[in-house]
N, C-alpha and C positions, 0 to 999 in steps of 0.2 A: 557768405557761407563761412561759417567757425570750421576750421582743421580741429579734426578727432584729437583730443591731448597722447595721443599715441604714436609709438612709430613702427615700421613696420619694414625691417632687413630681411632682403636676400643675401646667401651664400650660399656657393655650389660644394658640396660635400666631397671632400677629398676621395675617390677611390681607393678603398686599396684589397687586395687579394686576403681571403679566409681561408687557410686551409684545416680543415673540418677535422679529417682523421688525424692530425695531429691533434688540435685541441681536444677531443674526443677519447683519444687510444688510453688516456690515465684511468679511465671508467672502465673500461672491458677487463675482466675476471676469469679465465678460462675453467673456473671451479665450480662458478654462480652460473646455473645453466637457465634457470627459469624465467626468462622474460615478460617483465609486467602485460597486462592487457592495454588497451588504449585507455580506456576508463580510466583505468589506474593510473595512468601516465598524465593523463589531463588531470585527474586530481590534486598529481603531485605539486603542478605548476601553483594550482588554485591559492589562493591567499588573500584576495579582495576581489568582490566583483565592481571593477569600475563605475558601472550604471547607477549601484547603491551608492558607492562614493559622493557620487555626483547628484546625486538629489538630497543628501546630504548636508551637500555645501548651498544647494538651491532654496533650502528650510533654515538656513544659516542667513543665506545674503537674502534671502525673496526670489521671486520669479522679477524679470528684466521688464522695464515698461515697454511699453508696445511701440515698435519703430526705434528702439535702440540697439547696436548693435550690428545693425542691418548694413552699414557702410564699409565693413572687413568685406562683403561679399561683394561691392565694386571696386575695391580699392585694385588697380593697376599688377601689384607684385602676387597679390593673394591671389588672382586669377589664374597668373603665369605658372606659379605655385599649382596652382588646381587644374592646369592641364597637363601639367607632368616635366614643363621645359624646366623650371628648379627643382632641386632636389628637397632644399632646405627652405624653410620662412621662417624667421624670428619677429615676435612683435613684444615689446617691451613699451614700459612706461612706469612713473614713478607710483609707490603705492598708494592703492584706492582710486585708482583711472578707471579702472574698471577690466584687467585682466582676464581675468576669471571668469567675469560675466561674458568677455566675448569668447573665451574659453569654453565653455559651456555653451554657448549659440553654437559656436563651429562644432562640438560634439554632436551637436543634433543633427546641425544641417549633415555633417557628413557621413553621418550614420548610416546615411542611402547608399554612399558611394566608397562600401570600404573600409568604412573610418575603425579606427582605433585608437585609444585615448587613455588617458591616466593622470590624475588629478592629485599631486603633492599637496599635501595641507599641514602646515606652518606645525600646527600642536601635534601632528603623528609623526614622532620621529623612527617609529617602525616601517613605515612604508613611505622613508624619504631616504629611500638608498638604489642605487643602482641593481639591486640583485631584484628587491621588489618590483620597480618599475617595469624590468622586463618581463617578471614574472607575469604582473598584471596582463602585459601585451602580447606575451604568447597567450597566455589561457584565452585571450580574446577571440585572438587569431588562428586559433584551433577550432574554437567554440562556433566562430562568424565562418567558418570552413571544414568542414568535420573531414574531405578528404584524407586535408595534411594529417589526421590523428592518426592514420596509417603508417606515419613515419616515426612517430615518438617511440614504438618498444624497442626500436631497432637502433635509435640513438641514445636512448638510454639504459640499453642491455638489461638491468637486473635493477629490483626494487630498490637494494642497495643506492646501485651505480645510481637510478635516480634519485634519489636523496641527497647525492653529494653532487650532482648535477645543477638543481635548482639551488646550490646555496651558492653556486660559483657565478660570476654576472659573466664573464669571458667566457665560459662553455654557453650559459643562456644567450651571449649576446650570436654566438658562432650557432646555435641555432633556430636563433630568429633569420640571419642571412640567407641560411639555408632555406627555410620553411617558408620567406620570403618568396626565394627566385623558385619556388614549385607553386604557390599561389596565383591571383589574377596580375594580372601586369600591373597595375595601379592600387598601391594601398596607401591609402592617407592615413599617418599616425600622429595625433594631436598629447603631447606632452606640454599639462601645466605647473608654472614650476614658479612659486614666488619667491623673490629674493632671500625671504627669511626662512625657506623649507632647509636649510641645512648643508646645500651645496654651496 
């Protein structure tokens, strides 16, 4: 049997503590009284819908032969990965191994269970930065949960405030942790990122 030309890292993600109302407190205006609606506040996030992204890249590269791909979902760490004991999975290989295409497999498959995803591509240097990425994954993560939208007017006080909210990736990443730990206990978040997307 040929070993997949891929490799495939764990690491356990460092903890560390968010404290919210501080990241948050620079946005509250005690003058701007009117608080967006949820609509409004999921809008703000909005900026690519991931899914289009990704059939995108699927009309670019083709659809994946049948039976490839398929060995991320035995492989040993991607399991362990997928029941929640790691935090973290890195899978890397040199370019044109086929990244992306299993990039794309794991987006579907995890589609059932949680997933969200966001798909760097090399020639868009507008949605290869930290601020969009998140942006993408909350709009997801609202969208695949409509509960949390209940919490966005209130994080984001005023139309304003949310405007200067989504252009900061340290307030967006302070509340995805948040919107995180009110969510279901297990969200698989699939970021693909090829070497030459500009990080």
């Amino acid at each position: 049997m040929i070993a997949p030309p891929l490799q495939v890292h764990t690491y356990q993600a460092i903890e560390t503590q968010h404290i919210y109302n501080h990241s948050l407190r620079h946005l509250k205006d005690p003058n701007e009284r009117r608080r967006p609606s949820e609509e409004e506040c999921t809008h703000a996030l909005f900026l690519t819908d991931p899914s289009i992204e990704r059939d995108k890249l699927v009309q670019i590269k083709g659809q994946r032969a049948p039976g490839t791909c398929e060995w991320i979902t035995r492989n040993e760490s991607f399991q362990t990965w997928q029941k929640g004991s790691l935090r973290s999975l890195w899978i890397r290989g040199k370019p044109g191994k086929g990244k992306t295409m299993i990039a794309i497999f794991l987006s579907r498959t995890l589609d059932a269970e949680n997933g969200i995803y966001y798909f760097c591509v090399a020639a868009d240097t507008q949605g290869n930065n930290a601020t969009s990425i998140l942006r993408g994954i909350l709009w997801q993560l609202v969208c695949r949960h409509p509960q949390l939208k209940s919490e966005l007017p209130r994080l984001f006080e005023t139309e304003e405030h949310a405007a200067q909210a989504v252009s900061s990736a340290e307030t967006l990443w302070n509340i995805l942790m948040f919107l995180g730990g009110l969510g279901p206990s297990n969200i698989f978040c699939m970021l693909n990122m090829p070497p030459n997307c500009g990080f």
